[in-house]
N, C-alpha and C positions, 0 to 999 in steps of 0.2 A: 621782576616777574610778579604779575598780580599771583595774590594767595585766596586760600578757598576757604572761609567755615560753614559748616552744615549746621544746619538744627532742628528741632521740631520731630524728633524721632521720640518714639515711646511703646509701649507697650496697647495695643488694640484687639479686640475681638476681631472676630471675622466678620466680614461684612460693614467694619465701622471705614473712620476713614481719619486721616492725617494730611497735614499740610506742612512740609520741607520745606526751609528757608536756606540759600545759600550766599553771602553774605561776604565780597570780595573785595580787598585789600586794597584798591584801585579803579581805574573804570572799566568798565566792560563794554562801552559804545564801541568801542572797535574790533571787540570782538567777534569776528563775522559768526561764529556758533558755540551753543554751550551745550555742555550734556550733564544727565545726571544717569549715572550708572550704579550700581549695585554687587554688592557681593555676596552671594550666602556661604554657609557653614560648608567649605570641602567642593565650596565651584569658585570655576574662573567668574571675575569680574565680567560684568555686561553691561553695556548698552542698551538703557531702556526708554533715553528719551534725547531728542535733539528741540534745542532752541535757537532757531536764528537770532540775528541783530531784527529783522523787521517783524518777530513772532510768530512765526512760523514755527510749529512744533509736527515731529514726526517722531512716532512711538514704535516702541516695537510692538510684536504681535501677541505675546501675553500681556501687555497693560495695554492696550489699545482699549477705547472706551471708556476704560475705570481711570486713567491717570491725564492730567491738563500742567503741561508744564507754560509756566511763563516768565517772562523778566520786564524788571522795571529799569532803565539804565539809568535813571536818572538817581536811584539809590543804590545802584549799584550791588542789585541784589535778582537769583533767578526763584525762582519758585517752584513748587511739584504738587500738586493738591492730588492727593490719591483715597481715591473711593471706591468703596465694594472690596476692601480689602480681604485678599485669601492667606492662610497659612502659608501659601508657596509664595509668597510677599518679603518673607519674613529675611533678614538682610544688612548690610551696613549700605548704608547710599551716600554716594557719593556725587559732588559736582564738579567739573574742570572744564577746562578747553577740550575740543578734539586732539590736539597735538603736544598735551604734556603727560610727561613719566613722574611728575612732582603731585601728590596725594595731600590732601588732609585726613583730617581723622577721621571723619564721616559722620552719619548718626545711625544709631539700631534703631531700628524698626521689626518693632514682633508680633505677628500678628497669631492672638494664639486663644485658644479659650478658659 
């Protein structure tokens, strides 16, 4: 089972922006989609971003605009570039398959003044 690391999490102003790298264990060309979801302090995980095998990305409707996910298969790595970061950003994010219950550790992301 490919495994997941996240990185590229840190501490941001409002309004700044950060770039998530996630960085898997194997290949991901066959993975027909990836996501990167998020947790904040006292919510259920979300779904905030899908990435096809052919790049096609579809966001949800609080980071629509402000977040560009992408992957490179040939490195075997997806991406999240997030700009115009708000407070209600702030989070552990995560990246997997659509269909697993197996987690890495994620990275914090704080978006705070």
């Amino acid at each position: 089972q490919v495994q997941f690391v996240e990185s590229g999490g840190g501490l941001v102003e409002p309004g700044g922006s950060l770039r998530l790298s996630c960085a898997a264990s194997g290949s991901i060309f066959s993975i027909p989609a990836m996501g990167w979801y998020r947790q904040a302090p006292g919510k259920q995980r979300e779904l905030v971003a899908v990435i096809t095998s052919g790049g096609i990305a579809i966001y949800a409707d609080s980071v629509k605009g402000r977040f560009t996910g992408s992957r490179d298969n040939a490195k075997n790595t997806v991406y999240l570039q997030m700009n115009s970061l708000k407070p209600e950003d702030t989070a552990v994010y995560y990246c997997n398959t659509l269909d697993s219950d197996s987690w890495g550790q994620g990275t914090q992301v704080t978006v705070s003044s």
